[in-house]
N, C-alpha and C positions, 0 to 999 in steps of 0.2 A: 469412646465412641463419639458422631453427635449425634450425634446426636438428635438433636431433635427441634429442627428449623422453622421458625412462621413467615411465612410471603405472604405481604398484603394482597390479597383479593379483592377486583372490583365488587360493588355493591348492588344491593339484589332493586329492581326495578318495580315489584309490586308488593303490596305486606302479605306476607305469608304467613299461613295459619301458626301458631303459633307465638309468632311475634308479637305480633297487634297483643295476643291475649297479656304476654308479660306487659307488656306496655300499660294497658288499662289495670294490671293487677297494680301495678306500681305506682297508677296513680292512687287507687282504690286506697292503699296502703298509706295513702299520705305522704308519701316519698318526697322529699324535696331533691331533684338533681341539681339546684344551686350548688349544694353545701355537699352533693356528689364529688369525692377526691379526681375522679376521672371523666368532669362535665367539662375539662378543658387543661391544654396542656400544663403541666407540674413548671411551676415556677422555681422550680429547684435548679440547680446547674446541670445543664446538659440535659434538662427535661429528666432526669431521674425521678421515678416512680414517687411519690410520697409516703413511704411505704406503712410510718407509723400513723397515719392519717386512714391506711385503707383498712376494712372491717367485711366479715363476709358477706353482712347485708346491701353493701354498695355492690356488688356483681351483679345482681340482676335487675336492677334497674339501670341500671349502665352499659348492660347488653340491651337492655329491650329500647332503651334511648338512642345507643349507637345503632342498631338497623332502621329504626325509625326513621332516622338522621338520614339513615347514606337511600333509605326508599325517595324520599322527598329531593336528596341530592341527583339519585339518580333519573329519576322520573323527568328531572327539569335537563338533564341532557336528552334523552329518549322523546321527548315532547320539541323540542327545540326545532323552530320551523328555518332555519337557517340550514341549508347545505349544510353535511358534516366536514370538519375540519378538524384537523391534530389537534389543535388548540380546546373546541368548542366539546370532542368525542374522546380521543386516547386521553389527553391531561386533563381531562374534566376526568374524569374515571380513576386517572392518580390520585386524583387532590382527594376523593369522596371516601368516607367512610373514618375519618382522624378518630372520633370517639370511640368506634367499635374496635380499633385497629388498638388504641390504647389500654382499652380494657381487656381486651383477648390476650393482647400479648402479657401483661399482667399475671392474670387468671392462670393461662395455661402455663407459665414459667414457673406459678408459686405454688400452682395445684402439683406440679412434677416436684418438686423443691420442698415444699413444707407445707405438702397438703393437710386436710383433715375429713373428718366424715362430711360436714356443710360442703367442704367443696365439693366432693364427690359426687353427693348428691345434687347439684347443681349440674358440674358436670356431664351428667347423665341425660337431666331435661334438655341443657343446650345442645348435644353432640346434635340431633335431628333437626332443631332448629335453625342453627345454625351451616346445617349442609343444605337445608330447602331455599334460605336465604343466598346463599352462593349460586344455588342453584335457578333462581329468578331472574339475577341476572344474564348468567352463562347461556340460556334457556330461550330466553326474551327473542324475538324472531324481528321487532324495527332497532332494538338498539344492535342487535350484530348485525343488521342490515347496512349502519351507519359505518361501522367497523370493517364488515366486508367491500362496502364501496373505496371506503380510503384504502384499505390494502392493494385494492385491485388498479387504482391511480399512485402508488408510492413512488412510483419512478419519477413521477410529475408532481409531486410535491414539494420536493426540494429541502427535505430533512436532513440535519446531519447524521453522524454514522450512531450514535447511540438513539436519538428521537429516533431514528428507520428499525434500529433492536427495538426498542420499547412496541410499536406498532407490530413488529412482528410478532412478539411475543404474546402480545394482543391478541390477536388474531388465533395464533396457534391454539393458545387456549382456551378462546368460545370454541375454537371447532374439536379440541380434544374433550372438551364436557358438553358437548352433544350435538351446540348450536345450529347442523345443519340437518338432525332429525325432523322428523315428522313429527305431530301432535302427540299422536297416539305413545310414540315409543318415545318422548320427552316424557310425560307422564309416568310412564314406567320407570324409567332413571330417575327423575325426582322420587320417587317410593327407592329402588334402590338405593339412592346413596343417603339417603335418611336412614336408613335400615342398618348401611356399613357405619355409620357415625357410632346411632347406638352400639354395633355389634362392637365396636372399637373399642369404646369405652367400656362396656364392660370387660371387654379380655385384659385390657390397661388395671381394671381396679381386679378381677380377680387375680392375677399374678400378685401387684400387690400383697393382696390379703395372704393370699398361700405362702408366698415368700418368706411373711411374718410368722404365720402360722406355721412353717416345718423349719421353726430354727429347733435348735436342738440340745436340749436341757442337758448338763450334766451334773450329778451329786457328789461327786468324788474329787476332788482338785489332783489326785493322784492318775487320773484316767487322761488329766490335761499333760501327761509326763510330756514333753518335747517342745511345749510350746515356751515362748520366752517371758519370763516374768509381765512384761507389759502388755501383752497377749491375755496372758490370765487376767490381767487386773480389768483390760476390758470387757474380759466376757462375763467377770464380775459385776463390773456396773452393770452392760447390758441386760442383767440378769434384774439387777435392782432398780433398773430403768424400769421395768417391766411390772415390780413389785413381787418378783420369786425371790424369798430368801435365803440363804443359805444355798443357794445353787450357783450355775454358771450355765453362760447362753450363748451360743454356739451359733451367731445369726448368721444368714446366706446374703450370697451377692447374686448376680443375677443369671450369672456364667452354670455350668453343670458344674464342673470342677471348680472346688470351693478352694481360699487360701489356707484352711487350715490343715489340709489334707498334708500340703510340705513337711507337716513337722510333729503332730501325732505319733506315737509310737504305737497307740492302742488299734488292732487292727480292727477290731468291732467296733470302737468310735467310730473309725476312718468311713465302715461299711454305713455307719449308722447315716451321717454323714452325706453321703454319695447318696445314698437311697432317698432321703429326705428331697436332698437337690433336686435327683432326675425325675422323680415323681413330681413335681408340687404340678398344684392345676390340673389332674387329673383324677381329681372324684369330690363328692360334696361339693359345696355350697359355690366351691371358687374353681367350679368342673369346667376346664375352656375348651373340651373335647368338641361339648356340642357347638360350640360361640365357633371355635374354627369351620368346622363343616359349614355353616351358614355363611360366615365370609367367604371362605372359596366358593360358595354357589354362586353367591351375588356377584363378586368381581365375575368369573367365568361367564356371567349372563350379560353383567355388564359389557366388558371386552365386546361379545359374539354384539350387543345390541351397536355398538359404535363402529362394527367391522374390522372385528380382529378377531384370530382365531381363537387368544388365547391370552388370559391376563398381561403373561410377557411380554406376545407381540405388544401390545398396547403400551404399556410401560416404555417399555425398551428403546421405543420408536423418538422417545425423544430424550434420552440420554444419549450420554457420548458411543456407548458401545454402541449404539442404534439399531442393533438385532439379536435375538438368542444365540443363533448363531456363531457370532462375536465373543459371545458371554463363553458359549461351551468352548469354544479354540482355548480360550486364555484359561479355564480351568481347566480343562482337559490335559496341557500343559502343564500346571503345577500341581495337580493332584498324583500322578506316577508316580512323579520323583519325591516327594512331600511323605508318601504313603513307605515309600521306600524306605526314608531316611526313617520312618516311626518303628517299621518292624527291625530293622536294624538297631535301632535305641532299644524296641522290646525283648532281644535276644541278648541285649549284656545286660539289662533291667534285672531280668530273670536268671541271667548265671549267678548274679550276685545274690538274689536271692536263693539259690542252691548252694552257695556255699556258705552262707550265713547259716541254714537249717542243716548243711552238713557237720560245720563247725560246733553246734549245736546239738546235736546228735537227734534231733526232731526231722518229724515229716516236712516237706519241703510242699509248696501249696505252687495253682499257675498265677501267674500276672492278673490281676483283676483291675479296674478304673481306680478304685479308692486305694490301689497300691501305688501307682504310677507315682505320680508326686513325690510321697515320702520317697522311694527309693532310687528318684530319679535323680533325687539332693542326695541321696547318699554317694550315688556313682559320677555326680559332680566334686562329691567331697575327696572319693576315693582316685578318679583320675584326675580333677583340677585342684586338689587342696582349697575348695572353694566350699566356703560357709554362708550364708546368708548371713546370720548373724551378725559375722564378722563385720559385712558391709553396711548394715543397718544405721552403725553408726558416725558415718562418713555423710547420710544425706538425712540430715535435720529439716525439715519442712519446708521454715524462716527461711534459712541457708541458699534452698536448694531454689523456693522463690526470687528470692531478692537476685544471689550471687550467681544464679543460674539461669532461670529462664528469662528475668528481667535482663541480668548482664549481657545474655546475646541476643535479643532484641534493641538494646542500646549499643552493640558494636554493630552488627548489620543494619540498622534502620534508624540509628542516633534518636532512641527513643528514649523518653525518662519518665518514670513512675514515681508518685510521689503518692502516701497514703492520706485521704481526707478525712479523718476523724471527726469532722464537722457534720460526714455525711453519714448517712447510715443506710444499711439492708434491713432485709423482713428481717433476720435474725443478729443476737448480739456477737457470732460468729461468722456474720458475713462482714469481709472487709471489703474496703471503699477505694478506689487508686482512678487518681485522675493522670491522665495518663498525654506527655507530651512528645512534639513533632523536635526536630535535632534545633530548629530555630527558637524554640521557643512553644510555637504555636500551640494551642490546645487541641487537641487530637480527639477526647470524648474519654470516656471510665471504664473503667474494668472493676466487675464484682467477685470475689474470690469465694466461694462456698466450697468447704475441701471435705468435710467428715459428715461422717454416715449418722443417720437417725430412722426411726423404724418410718416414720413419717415422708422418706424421701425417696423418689425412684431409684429403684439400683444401678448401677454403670456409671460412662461419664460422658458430658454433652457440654457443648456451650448454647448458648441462646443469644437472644436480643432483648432487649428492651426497648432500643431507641433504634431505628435504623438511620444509617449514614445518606442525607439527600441533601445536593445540593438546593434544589428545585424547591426543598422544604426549610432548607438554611437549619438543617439535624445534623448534629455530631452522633456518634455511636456512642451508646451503653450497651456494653455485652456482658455475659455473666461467666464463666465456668462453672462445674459440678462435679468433684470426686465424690468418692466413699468412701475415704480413708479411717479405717477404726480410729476412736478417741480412744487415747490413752488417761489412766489415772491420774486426778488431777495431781498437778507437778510435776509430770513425766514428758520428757520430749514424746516430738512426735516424730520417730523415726522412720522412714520410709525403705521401701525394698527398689533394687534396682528398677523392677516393671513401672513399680507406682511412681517414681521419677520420671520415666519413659510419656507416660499417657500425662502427666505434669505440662511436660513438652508438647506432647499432640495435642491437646486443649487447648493450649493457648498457641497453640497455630491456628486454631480454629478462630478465636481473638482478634490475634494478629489478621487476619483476613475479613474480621470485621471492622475492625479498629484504624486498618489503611486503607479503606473503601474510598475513594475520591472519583465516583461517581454521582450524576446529576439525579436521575429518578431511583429512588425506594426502590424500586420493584425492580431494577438491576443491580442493587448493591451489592456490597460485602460477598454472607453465603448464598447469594440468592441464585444456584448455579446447580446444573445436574448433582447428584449423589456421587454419583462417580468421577467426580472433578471436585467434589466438594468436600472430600476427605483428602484431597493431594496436599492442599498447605497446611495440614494438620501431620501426616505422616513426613511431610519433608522436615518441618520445626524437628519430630525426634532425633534426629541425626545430633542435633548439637548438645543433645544430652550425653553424646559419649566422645564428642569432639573434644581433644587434649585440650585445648586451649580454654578451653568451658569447662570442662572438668576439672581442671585445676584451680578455676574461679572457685565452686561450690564444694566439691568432696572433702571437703574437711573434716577431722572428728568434733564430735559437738561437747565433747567436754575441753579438750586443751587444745583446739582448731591447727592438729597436724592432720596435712596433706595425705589422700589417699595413697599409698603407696602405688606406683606403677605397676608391679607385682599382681595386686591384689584386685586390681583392675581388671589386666591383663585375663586374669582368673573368671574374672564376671562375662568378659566378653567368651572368654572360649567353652565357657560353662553353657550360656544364653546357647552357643551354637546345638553344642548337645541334645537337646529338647528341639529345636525346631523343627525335627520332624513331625514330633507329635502337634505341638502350636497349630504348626500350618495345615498339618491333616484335619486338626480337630473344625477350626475355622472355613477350611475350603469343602470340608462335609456339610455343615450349615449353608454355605453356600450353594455348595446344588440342592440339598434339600428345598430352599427355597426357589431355586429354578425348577427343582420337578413339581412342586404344589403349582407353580404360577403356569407353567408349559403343558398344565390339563385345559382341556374342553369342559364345557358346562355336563357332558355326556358321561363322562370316567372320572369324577370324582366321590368319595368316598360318605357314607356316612359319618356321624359320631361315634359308633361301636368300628369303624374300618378304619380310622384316623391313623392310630399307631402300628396297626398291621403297612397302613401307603405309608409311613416314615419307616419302619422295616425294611420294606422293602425298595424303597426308591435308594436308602443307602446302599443298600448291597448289590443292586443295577450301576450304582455308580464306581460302587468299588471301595467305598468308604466303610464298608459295613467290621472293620477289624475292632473285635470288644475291649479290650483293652484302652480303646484312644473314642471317646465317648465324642459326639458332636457337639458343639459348642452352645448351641443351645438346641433342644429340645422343643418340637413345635407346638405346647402347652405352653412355654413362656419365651417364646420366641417375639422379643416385646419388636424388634427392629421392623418384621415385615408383616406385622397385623394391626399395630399401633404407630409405629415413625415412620413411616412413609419410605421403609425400604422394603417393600414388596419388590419382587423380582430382583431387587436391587443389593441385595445385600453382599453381592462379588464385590461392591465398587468401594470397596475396603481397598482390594487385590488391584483390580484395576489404576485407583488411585495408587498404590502403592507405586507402581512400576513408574508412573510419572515421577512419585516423592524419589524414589533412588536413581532416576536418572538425572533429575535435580543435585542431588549430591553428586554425584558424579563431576557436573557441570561445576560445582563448587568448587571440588576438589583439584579440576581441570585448570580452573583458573584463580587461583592461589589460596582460595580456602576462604574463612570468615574472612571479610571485610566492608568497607562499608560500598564501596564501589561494587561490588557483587552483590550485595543488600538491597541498594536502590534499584540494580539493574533488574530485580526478581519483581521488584513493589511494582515499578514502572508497569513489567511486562505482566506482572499475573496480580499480587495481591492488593492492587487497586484499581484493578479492573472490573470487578465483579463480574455480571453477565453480558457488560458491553457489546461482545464479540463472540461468536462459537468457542466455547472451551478448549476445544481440538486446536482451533487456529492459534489461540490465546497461547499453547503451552508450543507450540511449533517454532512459532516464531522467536520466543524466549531462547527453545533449545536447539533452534538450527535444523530440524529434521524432525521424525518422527519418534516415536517412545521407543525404546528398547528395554527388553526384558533381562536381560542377560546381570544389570547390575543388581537387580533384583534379588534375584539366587544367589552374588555375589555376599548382599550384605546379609542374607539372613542363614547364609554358610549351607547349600543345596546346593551347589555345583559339584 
């Protein structure tokens, strides 16, 4: 996934309750912000974080100093008796807020990453804080005064074509967070989005907590029959991680369908399992029933107070799809045929299962969720001779890093990765890669955090640290984040085709930070609609199963023989098999999130109604077949109530159809190389938000997106 993006925000214009108090608390405290790790950029290379310097008592004196900072920064544009000007209003507004921007980014990367209880609870006081502070200056009625005058002269300004983005953007956004309300109903939005921060945060930490809390103990290592030796050995540690002895721990990821469901034999495990999943976050302590209901009020209020009818309109209006409308064609689209291909997969699921229990001379049971998996590998085993196992040990971690997703980044965009041992992450498992241009030049770092701990968000994202600005003379530090289970120490770390897959997606994510050569921050890299903003992430996957790539990494990791063609061949026609269920499961989550965001403040549901409107909205849409579960579940649905893909969550799908007509194009005109590499950098991934994203991928691919290669690649035609 990403993930989970920070855009600098200008800074708030007056001290908002709140703030001022941390500030006085900080000094109360005797706080010295001299000897504060984030009182001023990290003299580290590329401004990398200082990380063994930072402590959790430096967070909140370092927020309450950084808005301090950017009030007094900003005040002195908002006061400035000079006409407005680019210079004096839009880039004074860039430049403000460096301390809070440093420490946030910080914060929020390492609280998702390697949180703990201090952070959380910290977390919790800032989320309100810090949306009233955003919201001061969004708000502020002489500084978008100064803003709206220059917008309303930009033709007579005489900017270039990114200063004219920059100001637009401007603009856009005091007027999308309220700027041209009335008193009365700014007041009221400042209470709501203090309201959605906290409501945020908590739904963020209960998932969390529940997640940890319904992993799933086993006593028996015989109950583990199917799983593979290095599977057990983790769920062993896990187990001792925890301080259970003698047991084994069965942790969740963040998905409804877990990975160990493939390979279980024990069907009441499997059930155990799946139950634990689909429920968490619905009841006790880490209950997000009620925490939902109360964000769909607020947005839905929200929305109707800015003049929309409906979260989505609102959202929508400024991504690429730019209307619900949009959203439902392109789902409405892949959800038939997707649904098609899954009840089709369910009817040989299930023959197999009949004549396994015939063979057997036992009763024969229907298809349940916690069946799908395991016996979806079986009917890959049974029609593709295809083992996961098998494969496991073709992509070694190291391998699949270095000779894989580094080697097609250094043949498409003559890039070189060198690791700094010099440098170091918050942890003694985060690796350090300075990362260079085909000439030489220095390009900025990449952070590698790949394995799971109970301490860290589930899924996978990249981040920033450092954004790419000319204007600020900042190279990029970006970070990635798997979940890949650690194995017992001395045991590779083998990997399964998917987690190769998302390997690749993340560091497209990277890659799109990392060749940013744009001038302002606030257009770089990711800083670009959701639905444009997963397309160089989904395109990178492609070269994970490109021959000429594959041949670099798939190696076996004990005597480095090549994957066999064969056995490849197997993976791909396997992968095809299941995509019906994939794309149903994900494109259900998808309108589930289109049906919560496309209510009115009038038709939405309680806490006690919550899970009856996810009932029923899937089965309005068509998605309601039990056997193939939604991808997530709106209790841990961390994407569109915590990362900022409310309504958004299609632009997976949407992206997608750009990523494969992208390959297309590649494949069109002669496949890797580096002359097709630059010509992509050029036109999309270092451009950030320069230009309309729409325009941005047009002009790359000659015309407009097509769907068709789409289905091609994920075998739905």
């Amino acid at each position: 996934m990403f993930g989970s993006f920070y855009r600098r925000l200008p800074a708030a214009l007056t001290c908002v309750v709140g703030a001022c108090a941390m500030a006085a608390q900080a000094a109360d405290s005797g706080a010295d912000l001299a000897a504060n790790p984030f009182a001023r950029p990290s003299t580290l290379p590329f401004q990398l974080p200082p990380f063994a310097r930072i402590h959790d008592a430096d967070y909140a004196p370092a927020f309450a100093a950084g808005m301090d900072a950017q009030l007094k920064e900003v005040a002195a544009i908002s006061k400035d008796p000079a006409p407005p000007s680019f210079e004096n209003t839009v880039l004074a507004l860039e430049r403000s807020g460096a301390l809070l921007t440093r420490v946030n980014k910080v914060f929020r990367n390492l609280n998702a990453a390697d949180g703990n209880p201090a952070m959380r609870q910290l977390e919790q006081e800032l989320a309100p804080k810090l949306a009233a502070h955003r919201d001061s200056i969004r708000l502020d009625a002489p500084l978008f005064a100064r803003v709206d005058d220059l917008h309303q002269r930009r033709a007579q300004l005489g900017l270039d074509a990114e200063s004219a983005q920059l100001l637009e953007r401007t603009y856009i956004e005091f007027v999308r967070a309220g700027a041209m309300l009335g008193d009365k109903d700014k007041a009221r939005l400042r209470e709501i989005n203090a309201q959605l921060a906290s409501a945020s945060t908590r739904f963020r930490q209960n998932v969390l907590k529940a997640t940890q809390d319904a992993a799933v103990p086993v006593a028996d290592v015989a109950d583990l029959d199917g799983m593979s030796p290095a599977d057990i050995s983790a769920a062993a540690a896990a187990a001792q991680a925890r301080g259970i002895k003698d047991r084994y721990l069965i942790t969740l990821s963040n998905t409804t369908v877990q990975p160990a469901l493939t390979a279980l034999t024990s069907r009441a495990l499997r059930e155990r399992i799946f139950k634990a999943s689909a429920t968490r976050a619905t009841s006790g302590a880490s209950d997000n029933l009620p925490v939902i209901a109360e964000i769909m009020r607020l947005r839905a209020e929200r929305a109707h107070l800015l003049g929309y009818a409906t979260p989505a309109d609102y959202v929508l209006q400024d991504e690429t799809a730019g209307t619900p409308a949009a959203v439902k064609r392109l789902l409405g689209q892949i959800a038939p045929v997707a649904m098609a291909a899954a009840r089709r997969e369910a009817t040989q699921i299930q023959h197999l299962i009949d004549l396994q229990a015939s063979a057997a001379h036992r009763e024969s049971f229907t298809l349940q969720p916690w069946d799908w998996a395991f016996y979806a590998e079986q009917v890959r085993k049974d029609r593709y001779s295809f083992d996961e196992t098998a494969v496991r040990p073709y992509f070694e971690l190291d391998r699949v890093l270095n000779d894989g997703v580094f080697y097609a980044a250094h043949e498409l965009y003559g890039l070189s990765f060198a690791e700094r041992k010099d440098l170091h992450g918050y942890r003694e498992d985060v690796r350090v890669f300075e990362v260079r241009d085909a000439d030489g030049t220095p390009l900025g770092l990449f952070l590698a955090d790949y394995f799971a701990r109970d301490n860290k968000q589930g899924g996978a994202w990249m981040n920033t640290y450092v954004d790419q600005s000319e204007f600020f003379g900042t190279h990029p530090v970006v970070s990635n984040n798997l979940n890949i289970a650690r194995p017992a120490a001395g045991q590779p770390v083998l990997l399964g085709f998917s987690e190769v897959t998302t390997l690749f997606h993340e560091f497209g994510h990277a890659l799109h930070g990392l060749m940013s050569k744009v001038h302002y921050a606030s257009l770089s890299g990711t800083n670009v609609p959701r639905d444009f903003a997963e397309y160089p992430s989904q395109y990178n996957e492609m070269w994970a199963r490109e021959p000429v790539v594959l041949a670099h990494f798939a190696r076996h990791y004990q005597n480095g023989d090549p994957m066999p063609k064969s056995l490849f061949d197997k993976v791909l026609a396997a992968q095809s098999f299941n995509e019906g269920f994939e794309t149903s499961s994900y494109v259900a989550a998808a309108m589930l999130d289109q049906s919560w965001h496309q209510l009115g403040s009038g038709r939405l549901p309680d806490a006690d109604g919550v899970e009856a409107f996810e009932a029923a909205a899937l089965k309005e849409a068509g998605m309601d077949f039990a056997p193939v579960p939604v991808r997530y579940h709106s209790p841990y649905f961390l994407h569109i109530y915590v990362h900022g893909y409310d309504a958004g969550y299609y632009a997976y799908l949407w992206s997608e159809v750009l990523a494969r007509d992208t390959g297309k194009w590649f494949h069109t005109h002669g496949g890797i190389s580096r002359a097709n590499g630059d010509y992509l950098r050029a036109k999309i991934l270092s451009r950030g938000r320069t230009l309309d994203p729409g325009q941005l991928f047009e002009e790359f691919y000659g015309g407009p997106p097509d769907g068709e290669p789409l289905l091609e690649y994920r075998g739905l035609k």
